[in-house]
Structure formats: C-alpha cells, structure tokens
PDB file as gemmi writes it, atoms N, CA and C in Angstrom:
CRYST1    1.000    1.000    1.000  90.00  90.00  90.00 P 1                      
ATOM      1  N   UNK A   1     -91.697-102.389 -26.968  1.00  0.00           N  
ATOM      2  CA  UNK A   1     -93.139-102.288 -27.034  1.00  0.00           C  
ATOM      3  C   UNK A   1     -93.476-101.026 -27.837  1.00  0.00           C  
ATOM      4  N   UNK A   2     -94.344-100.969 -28.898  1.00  0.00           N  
ATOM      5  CA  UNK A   2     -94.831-100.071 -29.942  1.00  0.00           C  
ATOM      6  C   UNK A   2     -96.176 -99.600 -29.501  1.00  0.00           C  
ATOM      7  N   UNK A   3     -95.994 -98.164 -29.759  1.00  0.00           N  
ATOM      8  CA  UNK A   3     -97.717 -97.664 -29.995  1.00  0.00           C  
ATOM      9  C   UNK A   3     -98.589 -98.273 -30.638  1.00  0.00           C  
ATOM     10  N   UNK A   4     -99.797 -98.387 -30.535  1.00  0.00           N  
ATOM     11  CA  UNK A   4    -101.020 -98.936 -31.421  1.00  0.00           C  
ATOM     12  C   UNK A   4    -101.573 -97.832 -32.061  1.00  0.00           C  
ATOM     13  N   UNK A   5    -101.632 -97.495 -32.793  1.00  0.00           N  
ATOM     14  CA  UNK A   5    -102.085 -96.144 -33.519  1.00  0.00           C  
ATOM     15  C   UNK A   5    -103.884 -96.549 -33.637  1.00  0.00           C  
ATOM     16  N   UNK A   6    -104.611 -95.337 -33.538  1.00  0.00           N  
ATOM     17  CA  UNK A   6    -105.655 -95.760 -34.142  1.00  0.00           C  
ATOM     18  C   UNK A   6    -105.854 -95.339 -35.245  1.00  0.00           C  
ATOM     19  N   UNK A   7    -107.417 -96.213 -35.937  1.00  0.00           N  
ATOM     20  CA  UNK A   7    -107.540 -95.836 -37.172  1.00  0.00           C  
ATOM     21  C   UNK A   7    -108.295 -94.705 -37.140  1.00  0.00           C  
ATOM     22  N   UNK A   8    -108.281 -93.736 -38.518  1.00  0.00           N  
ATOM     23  CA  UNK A   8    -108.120 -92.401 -38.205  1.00  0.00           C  
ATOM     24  C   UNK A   8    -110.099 -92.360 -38.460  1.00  0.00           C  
ATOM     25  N   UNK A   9    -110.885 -93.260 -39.219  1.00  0.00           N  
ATOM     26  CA  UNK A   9    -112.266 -92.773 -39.381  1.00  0.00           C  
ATOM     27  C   UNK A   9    -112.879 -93.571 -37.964  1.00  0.00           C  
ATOM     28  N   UNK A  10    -112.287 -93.742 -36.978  1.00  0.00           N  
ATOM     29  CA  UNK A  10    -113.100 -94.614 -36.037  1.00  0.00           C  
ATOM     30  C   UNK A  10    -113.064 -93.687 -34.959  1.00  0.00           C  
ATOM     31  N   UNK A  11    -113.823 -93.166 -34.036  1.00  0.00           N  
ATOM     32  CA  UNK A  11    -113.810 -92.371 -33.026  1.00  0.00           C  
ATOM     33  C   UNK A  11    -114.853 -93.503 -31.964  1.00  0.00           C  
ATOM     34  N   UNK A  12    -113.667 -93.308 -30.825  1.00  0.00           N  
ATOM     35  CA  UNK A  12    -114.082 -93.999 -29.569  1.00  0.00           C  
ATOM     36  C   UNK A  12    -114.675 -93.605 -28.407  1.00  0.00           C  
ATOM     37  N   UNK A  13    -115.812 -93.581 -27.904  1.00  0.00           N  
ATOM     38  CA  UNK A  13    -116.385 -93.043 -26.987  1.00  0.00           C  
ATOM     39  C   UNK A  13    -116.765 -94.214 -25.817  1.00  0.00           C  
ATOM     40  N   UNK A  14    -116.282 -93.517 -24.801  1.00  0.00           N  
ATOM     41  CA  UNK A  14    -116.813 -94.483 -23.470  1.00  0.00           C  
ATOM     42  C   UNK A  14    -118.224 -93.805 -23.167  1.00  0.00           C  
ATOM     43  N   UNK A  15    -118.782 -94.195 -22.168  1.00  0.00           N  
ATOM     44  CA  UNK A  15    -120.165 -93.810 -21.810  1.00  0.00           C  
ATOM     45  C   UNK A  15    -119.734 -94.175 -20.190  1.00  0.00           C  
ATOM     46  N   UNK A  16    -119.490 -93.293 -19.307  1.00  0.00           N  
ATOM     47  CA  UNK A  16    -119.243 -93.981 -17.663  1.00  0.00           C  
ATOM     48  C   UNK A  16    -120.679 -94.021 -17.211  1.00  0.00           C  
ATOM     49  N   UNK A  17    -121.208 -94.701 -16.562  1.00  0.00           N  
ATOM     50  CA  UNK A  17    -121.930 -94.878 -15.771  1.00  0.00           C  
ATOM     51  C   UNK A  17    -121.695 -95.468 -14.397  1.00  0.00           C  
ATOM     52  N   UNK A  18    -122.697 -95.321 -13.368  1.00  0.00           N  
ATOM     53  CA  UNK A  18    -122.383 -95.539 -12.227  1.00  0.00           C  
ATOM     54  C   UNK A  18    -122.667 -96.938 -12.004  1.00  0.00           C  
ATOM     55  N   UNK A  19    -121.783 -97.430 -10.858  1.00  0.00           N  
ATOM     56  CA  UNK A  19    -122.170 -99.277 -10.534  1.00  0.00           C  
ATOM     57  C   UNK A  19    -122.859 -99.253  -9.678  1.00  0.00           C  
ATOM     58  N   UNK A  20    -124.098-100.429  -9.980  1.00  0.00           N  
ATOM     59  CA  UNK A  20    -125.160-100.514  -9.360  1.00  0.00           C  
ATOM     60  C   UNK A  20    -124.311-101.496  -7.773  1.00  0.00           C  
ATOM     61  N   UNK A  21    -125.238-101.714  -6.660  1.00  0.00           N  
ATOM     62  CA  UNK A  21    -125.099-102.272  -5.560  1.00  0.00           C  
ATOM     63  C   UNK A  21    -124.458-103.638  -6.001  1.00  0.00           C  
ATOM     64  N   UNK A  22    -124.981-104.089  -6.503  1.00  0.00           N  
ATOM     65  CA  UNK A  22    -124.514-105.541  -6.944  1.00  0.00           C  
ATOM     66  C   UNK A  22    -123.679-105.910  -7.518  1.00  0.00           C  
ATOM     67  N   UNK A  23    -123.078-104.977  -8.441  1.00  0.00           N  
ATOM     68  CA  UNK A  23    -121.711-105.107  -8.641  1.00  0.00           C  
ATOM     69  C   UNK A  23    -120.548-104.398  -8.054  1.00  0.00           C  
ATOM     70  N   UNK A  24    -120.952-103.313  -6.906  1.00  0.00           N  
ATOM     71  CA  UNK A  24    -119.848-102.965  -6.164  1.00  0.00           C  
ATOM     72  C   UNK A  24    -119.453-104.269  -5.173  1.00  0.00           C  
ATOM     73  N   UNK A  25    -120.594-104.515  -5.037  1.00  0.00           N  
ATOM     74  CA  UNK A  25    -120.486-106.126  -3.920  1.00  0.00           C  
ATOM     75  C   UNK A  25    -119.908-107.164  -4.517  1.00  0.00           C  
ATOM     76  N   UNK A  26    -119.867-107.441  -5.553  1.00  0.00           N  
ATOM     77  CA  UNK A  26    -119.172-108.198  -6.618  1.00  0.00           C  
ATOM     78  C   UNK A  26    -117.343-107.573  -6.970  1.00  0.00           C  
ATOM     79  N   UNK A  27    -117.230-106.684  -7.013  1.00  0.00           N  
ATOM     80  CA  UNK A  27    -115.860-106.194  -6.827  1.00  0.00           C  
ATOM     81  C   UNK A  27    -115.148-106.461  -5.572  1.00  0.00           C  
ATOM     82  N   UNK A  28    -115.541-105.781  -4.491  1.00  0.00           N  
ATOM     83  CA  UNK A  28    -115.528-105.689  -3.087  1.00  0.00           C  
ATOM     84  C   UNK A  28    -115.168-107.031  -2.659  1.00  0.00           C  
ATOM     85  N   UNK A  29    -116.300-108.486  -3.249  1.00  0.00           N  
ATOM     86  CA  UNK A  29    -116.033-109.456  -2.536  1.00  0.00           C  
ATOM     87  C   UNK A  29    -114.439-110.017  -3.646  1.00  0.00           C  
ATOM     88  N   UNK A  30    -114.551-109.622  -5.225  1.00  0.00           N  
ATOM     89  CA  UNK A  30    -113.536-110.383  -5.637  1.00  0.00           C  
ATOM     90  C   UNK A  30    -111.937-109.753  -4.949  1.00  0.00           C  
ATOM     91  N   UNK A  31    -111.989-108.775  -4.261  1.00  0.00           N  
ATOM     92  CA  UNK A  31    -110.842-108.247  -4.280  1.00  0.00           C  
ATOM     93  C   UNK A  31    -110.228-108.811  -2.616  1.00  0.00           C  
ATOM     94  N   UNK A  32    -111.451-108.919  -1.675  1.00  0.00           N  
ATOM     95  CA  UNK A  32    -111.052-109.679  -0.482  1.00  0.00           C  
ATOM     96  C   UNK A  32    -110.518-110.600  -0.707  1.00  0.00           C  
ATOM     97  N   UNK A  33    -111.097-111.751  -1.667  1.00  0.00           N  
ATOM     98  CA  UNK A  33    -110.568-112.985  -1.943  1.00  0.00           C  
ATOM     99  C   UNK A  33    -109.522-113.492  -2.360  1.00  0.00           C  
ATOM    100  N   UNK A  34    -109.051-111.751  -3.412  1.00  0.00           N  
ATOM    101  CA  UNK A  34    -107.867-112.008  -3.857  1.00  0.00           C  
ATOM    102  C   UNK A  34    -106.750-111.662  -3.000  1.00  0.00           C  
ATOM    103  N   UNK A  35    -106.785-110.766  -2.007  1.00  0.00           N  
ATOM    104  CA  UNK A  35    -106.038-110.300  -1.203  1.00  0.00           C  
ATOM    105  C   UNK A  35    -105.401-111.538  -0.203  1.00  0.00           C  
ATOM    106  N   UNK A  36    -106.785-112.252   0.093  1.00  0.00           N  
ATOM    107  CA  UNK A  36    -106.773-113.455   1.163  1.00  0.00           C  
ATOM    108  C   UNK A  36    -105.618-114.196   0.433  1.00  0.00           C  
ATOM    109  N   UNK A  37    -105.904-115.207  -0.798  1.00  0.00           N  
ATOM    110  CA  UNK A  37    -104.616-115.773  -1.350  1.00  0.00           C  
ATOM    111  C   UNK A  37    -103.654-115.274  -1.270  1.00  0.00           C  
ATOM    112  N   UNK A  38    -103.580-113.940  -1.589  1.00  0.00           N  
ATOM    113  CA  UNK A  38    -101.862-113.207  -1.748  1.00  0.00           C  
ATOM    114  C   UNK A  38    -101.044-113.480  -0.397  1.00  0.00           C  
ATOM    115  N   UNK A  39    -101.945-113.446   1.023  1.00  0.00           N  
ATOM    116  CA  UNK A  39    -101.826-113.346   1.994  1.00  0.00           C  
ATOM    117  C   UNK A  39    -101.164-114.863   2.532  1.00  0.00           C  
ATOM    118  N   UNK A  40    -101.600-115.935   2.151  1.00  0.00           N  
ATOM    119  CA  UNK A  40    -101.688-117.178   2.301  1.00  0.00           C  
ATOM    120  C   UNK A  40    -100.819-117.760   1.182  1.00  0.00           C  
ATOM    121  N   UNK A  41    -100.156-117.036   0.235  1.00  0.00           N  
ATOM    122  CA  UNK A  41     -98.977-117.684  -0.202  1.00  0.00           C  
ATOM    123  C   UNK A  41     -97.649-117.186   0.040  1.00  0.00           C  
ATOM    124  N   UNK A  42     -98.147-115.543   0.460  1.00  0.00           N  
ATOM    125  CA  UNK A  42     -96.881-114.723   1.324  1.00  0.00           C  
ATOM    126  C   UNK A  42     -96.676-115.495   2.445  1.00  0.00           C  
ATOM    127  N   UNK A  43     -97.207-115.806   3.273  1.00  0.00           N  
ATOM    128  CA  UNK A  43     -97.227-116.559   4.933  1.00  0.00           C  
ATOM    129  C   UNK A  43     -96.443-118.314   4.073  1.00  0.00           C  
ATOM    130  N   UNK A  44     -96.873-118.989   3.188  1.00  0.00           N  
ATOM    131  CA  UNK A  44     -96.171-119.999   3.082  1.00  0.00           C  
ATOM    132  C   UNK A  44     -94.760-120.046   2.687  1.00  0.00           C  
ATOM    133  N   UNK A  45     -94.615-118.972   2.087  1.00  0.00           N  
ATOM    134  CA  UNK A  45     -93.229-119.089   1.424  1.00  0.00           C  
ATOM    135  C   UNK A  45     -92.165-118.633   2.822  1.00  0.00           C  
ATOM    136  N   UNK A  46     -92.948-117.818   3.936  1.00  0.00           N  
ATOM    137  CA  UNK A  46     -91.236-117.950   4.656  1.00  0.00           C  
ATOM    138  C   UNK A  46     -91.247-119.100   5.386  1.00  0.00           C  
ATOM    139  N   UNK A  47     -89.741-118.838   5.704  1.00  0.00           N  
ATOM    140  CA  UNK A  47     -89.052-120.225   6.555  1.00  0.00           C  
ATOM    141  C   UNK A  47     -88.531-121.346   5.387  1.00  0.00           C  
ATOM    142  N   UNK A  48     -89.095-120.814   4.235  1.00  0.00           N  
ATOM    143  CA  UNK A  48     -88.319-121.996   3.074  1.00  0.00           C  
ATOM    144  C   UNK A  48     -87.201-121.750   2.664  1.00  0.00           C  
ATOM    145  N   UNK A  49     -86.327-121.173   2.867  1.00  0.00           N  
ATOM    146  CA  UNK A  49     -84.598-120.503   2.721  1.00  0.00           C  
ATOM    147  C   UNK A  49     -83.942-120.576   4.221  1.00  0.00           C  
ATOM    148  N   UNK A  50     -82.821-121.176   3.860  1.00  0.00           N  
ATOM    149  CA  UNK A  50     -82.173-120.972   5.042  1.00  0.00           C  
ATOM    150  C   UNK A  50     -80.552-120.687   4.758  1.00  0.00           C  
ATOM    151  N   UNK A  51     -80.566-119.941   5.567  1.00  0.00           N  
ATOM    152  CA  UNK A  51     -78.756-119.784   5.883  1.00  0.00           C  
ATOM    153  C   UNK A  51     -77.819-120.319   5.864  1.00  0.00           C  
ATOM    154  N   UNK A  52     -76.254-120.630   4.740  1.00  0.00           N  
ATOM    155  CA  UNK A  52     -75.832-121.582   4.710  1.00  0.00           C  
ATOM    156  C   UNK A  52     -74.550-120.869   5.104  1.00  0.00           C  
ATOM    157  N   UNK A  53     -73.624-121.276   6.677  1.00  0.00           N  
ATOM    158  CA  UNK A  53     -72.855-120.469   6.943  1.00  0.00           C  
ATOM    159  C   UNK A  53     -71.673-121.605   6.654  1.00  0.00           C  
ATOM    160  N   UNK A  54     -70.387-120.584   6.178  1.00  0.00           N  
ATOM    161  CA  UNK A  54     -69.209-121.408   5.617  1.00  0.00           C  
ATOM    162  C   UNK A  54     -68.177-121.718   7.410  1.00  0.00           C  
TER     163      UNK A  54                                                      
END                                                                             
C-alpha cells in the first residue's frame, strides 16, 4: 500500500462543527443496530463445530 501524495496548489481545510440533536440520534440509533446484528451472528455461529476425537 502507497502514499497518496497531495497536489501541491490544493490546500485542504475541514471546517468541524458541532452535531445537531438529530444526528447524534441518528448515529446513536445506527450504532445500536449495528451492535445488535454483530451480537446475533456471534450467538449463531456457536455450537456449529464440534470435536472430532480419534
């Protein structure tokens, strides 16, 4: 994987601003949701391997 160089007459500026109510609630809810799945495909996958003794 290579650096991306920038180009040298372009100067990049962010501007932060603060998040309004509605999109912290919008984060907040996407990240429960995503957590929930992670949760619910961790819980399915055990018990699918089993022990094969010689």
């Amino acid at each position: 994987m290579g650096l991306i160089s920038e180009p040298l007459d372009i100067d990049f500026f962010v501007d932060p601003r603060p998040l309004t109510a509605k999109e912290k609630k919008m984060i907040s809810d996407f990240i429960k949701t995503d957590k929930e799945k992670r949760k619910c495909k961790k819980t399915s996958k055990k018990g699918t391997y089993t022990q094969q003794t010689v």
